[in-house]
N, C-alpha and C positions, 0 to 999 in steps of 0.2 A: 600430355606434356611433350612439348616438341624442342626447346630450345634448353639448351644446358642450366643456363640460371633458374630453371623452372625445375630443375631433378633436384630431389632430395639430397644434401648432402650432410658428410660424418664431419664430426668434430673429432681428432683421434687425436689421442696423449699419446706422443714415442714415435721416434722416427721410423720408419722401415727398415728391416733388414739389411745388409749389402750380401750381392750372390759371389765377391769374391770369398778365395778362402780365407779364413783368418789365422795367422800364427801371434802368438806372444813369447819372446824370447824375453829371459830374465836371467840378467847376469854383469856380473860389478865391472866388469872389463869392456868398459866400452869401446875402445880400440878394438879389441878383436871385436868386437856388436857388428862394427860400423860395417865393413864389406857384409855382411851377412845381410843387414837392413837396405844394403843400396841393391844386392844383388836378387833379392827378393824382392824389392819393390819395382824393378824393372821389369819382373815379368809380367804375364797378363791375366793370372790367376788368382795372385792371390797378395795379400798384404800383410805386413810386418811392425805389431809395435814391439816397442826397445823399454824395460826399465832393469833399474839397475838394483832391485832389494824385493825381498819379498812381501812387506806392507803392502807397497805400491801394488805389485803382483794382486793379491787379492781384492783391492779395490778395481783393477780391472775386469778381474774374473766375474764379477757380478755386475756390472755394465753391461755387457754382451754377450752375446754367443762365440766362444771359439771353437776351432778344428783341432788346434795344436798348440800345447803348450812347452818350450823348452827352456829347459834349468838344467845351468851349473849348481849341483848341490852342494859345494864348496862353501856357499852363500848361507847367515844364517837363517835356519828354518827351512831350507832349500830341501829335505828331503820331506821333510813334513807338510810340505807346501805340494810336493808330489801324489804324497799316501790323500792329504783332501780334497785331490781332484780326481782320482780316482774311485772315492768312499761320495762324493756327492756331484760328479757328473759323469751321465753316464756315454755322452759324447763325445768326450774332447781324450786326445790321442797325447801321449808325455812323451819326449824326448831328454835324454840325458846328455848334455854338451862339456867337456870337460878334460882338466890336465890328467885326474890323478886316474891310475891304473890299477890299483893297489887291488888286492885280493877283495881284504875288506871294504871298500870302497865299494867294488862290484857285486859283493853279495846286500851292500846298501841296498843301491840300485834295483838289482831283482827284485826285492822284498816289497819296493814300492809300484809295482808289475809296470814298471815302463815298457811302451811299443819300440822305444828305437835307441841307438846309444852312437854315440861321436865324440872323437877324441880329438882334444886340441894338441897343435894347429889345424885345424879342417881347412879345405879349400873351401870359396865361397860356391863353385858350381856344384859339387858333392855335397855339400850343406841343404842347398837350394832341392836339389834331387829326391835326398832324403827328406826331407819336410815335406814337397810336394808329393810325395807316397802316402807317407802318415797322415797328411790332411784329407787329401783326398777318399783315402779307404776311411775315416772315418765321418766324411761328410755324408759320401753316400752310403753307408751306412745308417747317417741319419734320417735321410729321404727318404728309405726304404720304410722305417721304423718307426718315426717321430709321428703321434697324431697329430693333429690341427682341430684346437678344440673351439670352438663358436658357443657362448653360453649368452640365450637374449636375456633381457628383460625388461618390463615395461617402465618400471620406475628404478632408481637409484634403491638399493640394496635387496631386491627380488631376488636377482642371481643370489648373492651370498647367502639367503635364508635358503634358496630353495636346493641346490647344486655348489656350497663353495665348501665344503667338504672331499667331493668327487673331485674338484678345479683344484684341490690342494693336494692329492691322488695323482692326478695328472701333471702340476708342476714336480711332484718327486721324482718321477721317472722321464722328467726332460721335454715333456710335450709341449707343443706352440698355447697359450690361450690367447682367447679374443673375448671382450665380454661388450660388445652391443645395448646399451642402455637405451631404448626409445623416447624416454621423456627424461628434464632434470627436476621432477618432481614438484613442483610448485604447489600442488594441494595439499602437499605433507608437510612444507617449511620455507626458508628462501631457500633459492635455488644455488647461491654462491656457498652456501653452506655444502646443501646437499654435494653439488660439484665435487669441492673441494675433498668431502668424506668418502664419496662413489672413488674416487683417485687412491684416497691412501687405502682402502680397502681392495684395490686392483694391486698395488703394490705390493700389500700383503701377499697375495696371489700367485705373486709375480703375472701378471695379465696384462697384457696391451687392452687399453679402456676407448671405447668411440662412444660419443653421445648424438644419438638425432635429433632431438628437438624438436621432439612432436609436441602437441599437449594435451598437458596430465586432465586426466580424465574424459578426453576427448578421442583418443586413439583410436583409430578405426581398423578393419582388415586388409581395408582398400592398397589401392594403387600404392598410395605413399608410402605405409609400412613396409610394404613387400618389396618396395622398391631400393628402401633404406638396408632391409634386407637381404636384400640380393647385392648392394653393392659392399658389404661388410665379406657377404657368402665368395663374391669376385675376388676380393683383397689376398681372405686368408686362404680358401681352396679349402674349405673345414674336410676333415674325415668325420665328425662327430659335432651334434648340435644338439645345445640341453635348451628346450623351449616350455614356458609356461603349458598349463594343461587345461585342458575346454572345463573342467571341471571344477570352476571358480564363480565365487559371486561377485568379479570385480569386472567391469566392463573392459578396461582395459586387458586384463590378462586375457580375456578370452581371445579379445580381438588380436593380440600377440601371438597367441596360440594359432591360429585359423591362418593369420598370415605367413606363418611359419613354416607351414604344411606346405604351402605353394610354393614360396624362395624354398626352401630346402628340399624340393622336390627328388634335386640329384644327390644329394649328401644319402652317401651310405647308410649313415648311423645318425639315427634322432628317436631322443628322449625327451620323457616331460617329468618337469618337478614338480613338488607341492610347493604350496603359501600358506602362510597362514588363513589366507580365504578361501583354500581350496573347499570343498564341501566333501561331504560322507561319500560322495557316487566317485569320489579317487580312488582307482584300482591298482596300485601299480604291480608288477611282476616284472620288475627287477630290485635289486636292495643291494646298493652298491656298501661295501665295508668302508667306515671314516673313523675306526677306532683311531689307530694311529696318526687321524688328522683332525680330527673333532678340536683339536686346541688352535688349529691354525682357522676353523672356520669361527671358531667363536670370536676372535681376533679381528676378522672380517668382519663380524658382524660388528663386533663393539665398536669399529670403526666410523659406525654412524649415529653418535653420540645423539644427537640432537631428535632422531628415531628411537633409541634402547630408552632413553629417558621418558618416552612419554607413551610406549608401547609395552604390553605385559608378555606378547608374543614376542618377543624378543630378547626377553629377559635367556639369562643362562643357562638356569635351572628349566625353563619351558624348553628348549632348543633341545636338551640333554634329554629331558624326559622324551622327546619323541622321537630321537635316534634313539634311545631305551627300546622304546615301543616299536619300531620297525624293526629294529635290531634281530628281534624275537622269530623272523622269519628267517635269517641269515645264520643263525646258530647262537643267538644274544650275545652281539656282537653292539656298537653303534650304528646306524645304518642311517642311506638317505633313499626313500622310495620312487623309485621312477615308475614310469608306464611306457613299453615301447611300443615306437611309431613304427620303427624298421631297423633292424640290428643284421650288417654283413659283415662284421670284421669279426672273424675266425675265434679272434685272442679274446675278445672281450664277452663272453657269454655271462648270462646273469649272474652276481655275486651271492646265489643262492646256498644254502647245504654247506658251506666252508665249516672245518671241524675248528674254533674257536672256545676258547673257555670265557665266563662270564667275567674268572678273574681278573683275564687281560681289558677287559672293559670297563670295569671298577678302575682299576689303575691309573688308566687314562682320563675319568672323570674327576676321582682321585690328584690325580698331578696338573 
């Protein structure tokens, strides 16, 4: 392939990131907002949204990735709004902006462990200073920390049978996903369907979704997968890739598998899942724990209606039985089995031997 219209290219849902920093200021005074919004947005770092209530607040928060959040907690829900950014991201840095000084007002504040605290009137450059601190120490902080997760698969809902457990693991602790679909399924159903359910099943996820467009049942190892491949591998910079395993009776998966090996050459961290067509000769040693996420994968999965209806390995009860069954290595826990290719990152050694009781595993099948 020599000329660009001849390279494979990704279909991807979700815009790209922005490498400025991000702050969200949340607070009813827009008069005082406004210099804060003009003098932040002039520098060359970083950008400023403005609202004025905490509803709004949390419909942002889940749109994006921020650095920095600042709230007058004056505002209602304003300290509550603080305690569940802190209990469910593990990124974003709080700022406290505000009139009152009051004893009890300040022991609020601690309680909800804010990084930074400013008393109005602030100036706009001391303002800008302070944010730029806190955004920054906890951007890079993110860079250091945050994985980059690459999860392929050959058709529409591979991933989430095989690995959306571990990707639901992974979005609780803040990490990038990417999930790479190679075909839109055509041998399974129409594809506008399929589409449509690979989407909200990413969503669930929280995962940024690309489709290539190869076709189903023709997949090969060749050029073009790897290609597809590696321009997905380019995008996100993965630290970790969950790839089908050679250990399948589906022609496609294998070839997913093989091509995998070559694009992820350089990725640190690669693992393979099972399928339901994996075969007996699947080894894996590692058994990642999905007690505490088994309800967000199954979620995933029912997301492909038009698949759970007409497939028995998909059903609930099957999915549960064999994190049961793998579990049983992990300390009978839920479990999703992998095989690794090449495991360097320090933190993540196999979720083997963990002391877990059975009953925390009931509970979760249970709820």
């Amino acid at each position: 392939m020599t000329a660009d219209t001849d390279k494979p290219r990704l279909s991807v849902v979700e815009e790209p990131p922005t490498d400025l920093l991000q702050i969200l200021l949340v607070d009813s005074d827009e008069a005082a907002a406004f210099p804060l919004r003009r003098v932040v947005d002039r520098s060359t770092s970083a950008r400023l949204r403005y609202v004025a209530d905490t509803v709004a607040a949390d419909g942002l928060l889940d749109a994006q990735p921020w650095d920095l959040v600042v709230v007058d907690p004056v505002l209602p829900g304003g300290f509550d709004l603080l305690k569940r950014i802190k209990a469910t991201r593990r990124w974003v840095a709080t700022m406290v902006l505000s009139h009152d000084q009051t004893p009890q007002f300040l022991r609020q504040a601690v309680k909800c462990q804010i990084d930074g605290l400013l008393f109005k009137p602030v100036a706009a450059q001391e303002f800008l200073e302070q944010a730029l601190l806190l955004a920054e120490a906890v951007h890079s902080r993110r860079q250091r920390q945050q994985k980059r997760v690459l999860a392929i698969g050959a058709h529409p809902d591979d991933v989430e049978i095989g690995c959306g457990g571990a990707l639901a693991k992974h979005q609780a602790k803040g990490d990038i996903l990417h999930i790479l679909t190679l075909s839109r399924g055509a041998a399974g159903g129409d594809t506008n369907v399929r589409t449509a359910e690979a989407q909200r099943a990413a969503e669930l996820l929280g995962a940024k979704l690309s489709f290539g467009n190869l076709q189903d049942a023709h997949i090969t190892d060749g050029v073009e997968t790897i290609s597809l491949m590696q321009a997905a591998i380019r995008e996100l910079r993965p630290s970790h890739v969950y790839t089908h395993c050679i250990e399948d009776t589906h022609q496609d998966h294998r070839a997913a598998h093989s091509a995998s090996l070559v694009a992820a050459r350089g990725v640190p961290n690669v693992y393979c899942y099972q399928t339901p067509s994996s075969t007996v000769e699947f080894r894996p040693n590692r058994f990642v724990d999905i007690t505490d996420f088994i309800k967000q994968k199954l979620l995933a999965i029912g997301a492909y209606k038009s698949q759970v209806d007409r497939m028995e390995s998909l059903q609930d009860d099957v999915i549960l039985t064999n994190a049961r069954y793998w579990g049983r290595y992990a300390g009978y826990v839920l479990a999703e089995p992998m095989r690794i290719v090449r495991q360097r990152d320090g933190d993540m050694t196999p979720d083997v031997g963990k002391e877990y009781s059975a009953a925390k595993a009931k509970t979760a099948m249970a709820g």
